[in-house]
C-alpha positions in Angstrom: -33.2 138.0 -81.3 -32.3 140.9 -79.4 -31.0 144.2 -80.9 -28.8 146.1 -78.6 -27.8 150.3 -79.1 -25.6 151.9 -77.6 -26.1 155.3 -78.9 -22.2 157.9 -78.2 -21.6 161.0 -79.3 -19.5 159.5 -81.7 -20.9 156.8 -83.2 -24.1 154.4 -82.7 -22.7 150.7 -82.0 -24.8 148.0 -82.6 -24.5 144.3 -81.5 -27.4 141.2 -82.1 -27.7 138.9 -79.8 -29.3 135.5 -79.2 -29.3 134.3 -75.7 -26.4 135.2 -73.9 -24.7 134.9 -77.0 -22.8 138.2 -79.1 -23.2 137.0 -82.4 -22.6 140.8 -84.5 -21.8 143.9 -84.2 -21.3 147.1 -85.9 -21.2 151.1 -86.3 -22.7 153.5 -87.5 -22.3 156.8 -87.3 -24.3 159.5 -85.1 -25.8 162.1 -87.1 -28.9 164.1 -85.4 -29.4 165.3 -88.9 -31.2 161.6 -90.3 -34.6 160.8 -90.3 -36.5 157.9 -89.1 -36.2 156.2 -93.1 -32.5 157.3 -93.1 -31.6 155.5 -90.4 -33.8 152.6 -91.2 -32.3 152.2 -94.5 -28.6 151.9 -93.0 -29.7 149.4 -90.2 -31.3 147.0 -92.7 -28.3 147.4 -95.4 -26.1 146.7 -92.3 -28.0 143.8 -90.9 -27.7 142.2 -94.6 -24.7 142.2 -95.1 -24.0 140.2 -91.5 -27.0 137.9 -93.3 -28.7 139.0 -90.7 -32.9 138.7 -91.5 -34.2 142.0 -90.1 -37.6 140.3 -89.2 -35.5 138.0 -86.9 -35.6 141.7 -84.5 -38.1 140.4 -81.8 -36.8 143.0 -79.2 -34.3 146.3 -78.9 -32.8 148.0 -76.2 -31.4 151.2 -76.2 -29.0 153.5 -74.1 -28.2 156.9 -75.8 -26.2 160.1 -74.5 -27.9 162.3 -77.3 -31.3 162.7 -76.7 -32.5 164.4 -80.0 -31.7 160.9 -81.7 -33.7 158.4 -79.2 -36.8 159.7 -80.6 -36.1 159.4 -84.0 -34.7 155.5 -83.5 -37.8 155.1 -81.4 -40.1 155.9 -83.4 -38.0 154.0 -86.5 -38.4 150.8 -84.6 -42.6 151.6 -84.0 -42.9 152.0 -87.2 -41.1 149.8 -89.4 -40.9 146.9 -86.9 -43.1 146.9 -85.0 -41.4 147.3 -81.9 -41.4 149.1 -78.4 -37.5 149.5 -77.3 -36.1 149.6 -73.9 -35.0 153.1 -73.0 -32.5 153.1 -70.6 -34.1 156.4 -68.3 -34.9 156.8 -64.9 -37.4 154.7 -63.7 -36.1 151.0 -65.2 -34.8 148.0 -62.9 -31.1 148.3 -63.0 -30.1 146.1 -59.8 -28.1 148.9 -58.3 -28.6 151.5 -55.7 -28.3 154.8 -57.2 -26.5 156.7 -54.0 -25.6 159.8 -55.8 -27.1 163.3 -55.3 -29.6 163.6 -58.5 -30.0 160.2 -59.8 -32.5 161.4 -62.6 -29.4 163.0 -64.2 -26.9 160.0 -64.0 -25.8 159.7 -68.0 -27.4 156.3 -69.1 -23.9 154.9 -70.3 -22.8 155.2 -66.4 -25.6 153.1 -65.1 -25.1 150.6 -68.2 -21.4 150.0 -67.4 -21.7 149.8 -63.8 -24.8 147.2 -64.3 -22.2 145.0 -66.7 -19.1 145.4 -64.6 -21.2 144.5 -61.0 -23.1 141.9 -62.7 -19.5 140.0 -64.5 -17.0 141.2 -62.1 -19.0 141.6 -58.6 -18.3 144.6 -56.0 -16.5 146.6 -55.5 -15.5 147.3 -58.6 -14.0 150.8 -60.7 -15.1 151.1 -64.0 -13.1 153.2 -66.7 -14.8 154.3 -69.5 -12.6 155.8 -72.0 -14.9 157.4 -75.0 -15.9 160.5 -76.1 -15.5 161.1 -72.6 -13.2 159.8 -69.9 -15.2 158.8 -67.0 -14.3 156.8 -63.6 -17.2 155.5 -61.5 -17.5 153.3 -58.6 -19.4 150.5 -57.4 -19.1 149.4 -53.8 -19.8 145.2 -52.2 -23.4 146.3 -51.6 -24.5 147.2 -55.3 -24.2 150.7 -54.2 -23.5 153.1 -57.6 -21.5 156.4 -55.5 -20.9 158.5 -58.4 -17.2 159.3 -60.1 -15.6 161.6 -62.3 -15.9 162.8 -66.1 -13.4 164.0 -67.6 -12.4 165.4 -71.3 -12.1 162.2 -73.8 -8.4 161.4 -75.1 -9.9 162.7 -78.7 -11.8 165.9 -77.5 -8.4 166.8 -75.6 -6.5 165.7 -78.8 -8.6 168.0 -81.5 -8.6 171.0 -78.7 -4.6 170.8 -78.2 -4.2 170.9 -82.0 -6.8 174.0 -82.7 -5.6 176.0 -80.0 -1.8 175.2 -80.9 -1.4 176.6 -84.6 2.6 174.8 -84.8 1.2 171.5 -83.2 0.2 168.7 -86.2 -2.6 166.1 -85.7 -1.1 162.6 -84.5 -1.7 159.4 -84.5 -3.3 158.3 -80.7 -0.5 155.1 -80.3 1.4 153.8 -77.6 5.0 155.2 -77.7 7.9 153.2 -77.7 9.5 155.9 -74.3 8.6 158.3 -72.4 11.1 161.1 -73.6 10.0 162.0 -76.9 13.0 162.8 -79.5 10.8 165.2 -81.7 7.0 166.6 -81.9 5.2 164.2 -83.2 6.5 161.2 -80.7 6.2 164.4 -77.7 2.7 164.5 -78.3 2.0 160.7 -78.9 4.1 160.5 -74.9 2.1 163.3 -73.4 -1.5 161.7 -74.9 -0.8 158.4 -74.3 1.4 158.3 -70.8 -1.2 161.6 -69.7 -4.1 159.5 -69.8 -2.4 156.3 -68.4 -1.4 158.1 -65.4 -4.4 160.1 -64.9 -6.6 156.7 -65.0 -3.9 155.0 -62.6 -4.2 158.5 -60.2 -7.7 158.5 -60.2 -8.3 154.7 -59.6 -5.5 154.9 -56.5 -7.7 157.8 -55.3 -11.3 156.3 -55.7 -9.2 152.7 -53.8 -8.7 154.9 -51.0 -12.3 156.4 -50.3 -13.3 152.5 -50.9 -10.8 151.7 -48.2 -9.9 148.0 -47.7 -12.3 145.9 -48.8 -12.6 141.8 -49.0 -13.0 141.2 -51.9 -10.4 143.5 -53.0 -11.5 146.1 -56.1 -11.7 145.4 -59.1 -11.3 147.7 -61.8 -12.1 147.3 -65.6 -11.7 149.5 -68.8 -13.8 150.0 -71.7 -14.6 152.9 -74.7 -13.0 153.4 -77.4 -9.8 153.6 -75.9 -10.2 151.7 -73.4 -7.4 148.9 -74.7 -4.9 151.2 -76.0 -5.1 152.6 -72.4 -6.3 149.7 -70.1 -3.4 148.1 -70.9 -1.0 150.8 -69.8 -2.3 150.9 -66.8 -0.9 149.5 -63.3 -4.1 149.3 -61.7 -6.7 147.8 -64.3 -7.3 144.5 -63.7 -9.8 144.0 -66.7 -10.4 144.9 -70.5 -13.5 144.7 -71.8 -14.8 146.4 -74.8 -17.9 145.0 -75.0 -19.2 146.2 -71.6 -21.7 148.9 -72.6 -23.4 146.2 -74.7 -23.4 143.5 -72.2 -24.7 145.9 -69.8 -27.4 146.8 -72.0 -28.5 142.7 -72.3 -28.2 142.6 -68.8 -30.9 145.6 -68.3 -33.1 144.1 -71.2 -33.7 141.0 -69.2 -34.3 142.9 -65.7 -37.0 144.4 -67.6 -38.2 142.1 -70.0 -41.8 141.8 -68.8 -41.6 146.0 -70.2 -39.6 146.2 -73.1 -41.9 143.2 -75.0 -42.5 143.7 -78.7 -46.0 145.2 -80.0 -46.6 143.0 -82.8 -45.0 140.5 -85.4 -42.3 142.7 -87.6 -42.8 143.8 -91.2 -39.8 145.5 -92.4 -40.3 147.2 -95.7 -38.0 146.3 -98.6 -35.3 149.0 -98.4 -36.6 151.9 -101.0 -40.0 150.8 -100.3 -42.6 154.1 -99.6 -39.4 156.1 -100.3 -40.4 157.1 -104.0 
């Protein structure tokens, strides 16, 4: 089976798949702080409880916007099963044409939701990410990537607003019942939620202009964490889809399967094992 990463800021989301089939998925959290064993002992503990064998792992692929983990989840799956991941990095068959101005600095999560959204939706399409960051990218007909925008995540702008505002409480990110909100709390649930909603509808009408008319028309599809709350405020998304990341990483595993094999036949060690 094939263990997909897809390693935010945030959290490290994982999802098993056999085939072309989802079959789990779950979080953890990021912390650069963990060592290879930490992090070993929370993927097996998480794998059991889904009843999940971890020596049923035949293959990983990874995409990660922190790069002081990748090494330590790296080595973690060399050495306890075994295994050589897929980095998502410059250099790996993606079935797009990079047409940006450094292509070696394109963040990996970019790359893995255009590959998802071209390869289920077709071109041209708009994909909204809405994570840790916000970002808006665009894919034309030809499989062309041209680059986008990125843009403060709905929880960074949240956790500045509230620090930098000493009257202003923490709220609950929700969809408000109006517009006009009757009191502070429901003002800053409006401005979050409607803010964000219009900037994602603003920028898509923009990018749909640059695109000009095209046949078949755009398409544009949400994901991230907020990417439902949001997406489905939202006059111009066409598509939800929260799993994109992770199909996009199955996607890439396959274009480079013949790379990303497995080194030997897993052993996982019992969880405490060597840990005395």
């Amino acid at each position: 089976m094939l263990l997909v990463l897809d390693i935010g800021n945030t959290n490290i989301v994982a999802a098993i798949y056999n085939g072309d089939d989802r079959t789990d998925t779950w979080r953890l959290t990021t912390d650069r702080r963990k060592t290879v064993d930490e992090y070993r002992i929370l993927m097996v503990e998480a794998m059991e409880a889904r009843e999940i064998s971890p020596n049923s792992i035949s293959h990983v692929a990874i995409s990660s916007v922190v790069p002081p983990v990748n090494p330590i989840l790296v080595n973690m799956f060399r050495k306890y099963w075994g295994i050589h991941p897929l980095l998502v990095q410059p250099g790996i068959k993606t079935g797009l044409n990079i047409k940006i101005d450094d292509p070696r600095g394109l963040g990996p999560d970019r790359i893995v939701n255009a590959v998802g959204a071209y390869h289920i939706y077709g071109g041209p399409v708009i994909i909204v990410d809405l994570g840790t960051a916000t970002t808006v990218c665009a894919v034309n007909g030809k499989g062309d990537f041209l680059g986008g925008v990125i843009c403060p995540g709905i929880g960074i702008s949240v956790e500045a607003l509230v620090a930098q505002a000493a009257k202003l409480p923490r709220v609950e990110i929700a969809q408000p019942h109006q517009a006009i909100g009757k009191n502070t709390v429901e003002g800053m649930q409006s401005g979050i939620y409607y803010g964000y909603v219009g900037m994602v509808d603003g920028l898509v009408c923009r990018f749909k202009e640059e695109l000009g008319d095209t046949d078949p028309p755009v398409q544009v599809v949400a994901t991230g964490g907020f990417g439902e709350l949001i997406g489905r405020g939202c006059a111009h998304v066409d598509h939800i889809h929260p799993a994109l990341t992770l199909e996009g990483l199955r996607i890439l595993y396959e274009r480079n399967r013949p790379n990303a094999l497995k080194a030997k036949q897993p052993q996982v060690p019992a969880i405490g094992a060597g840990l005395e």
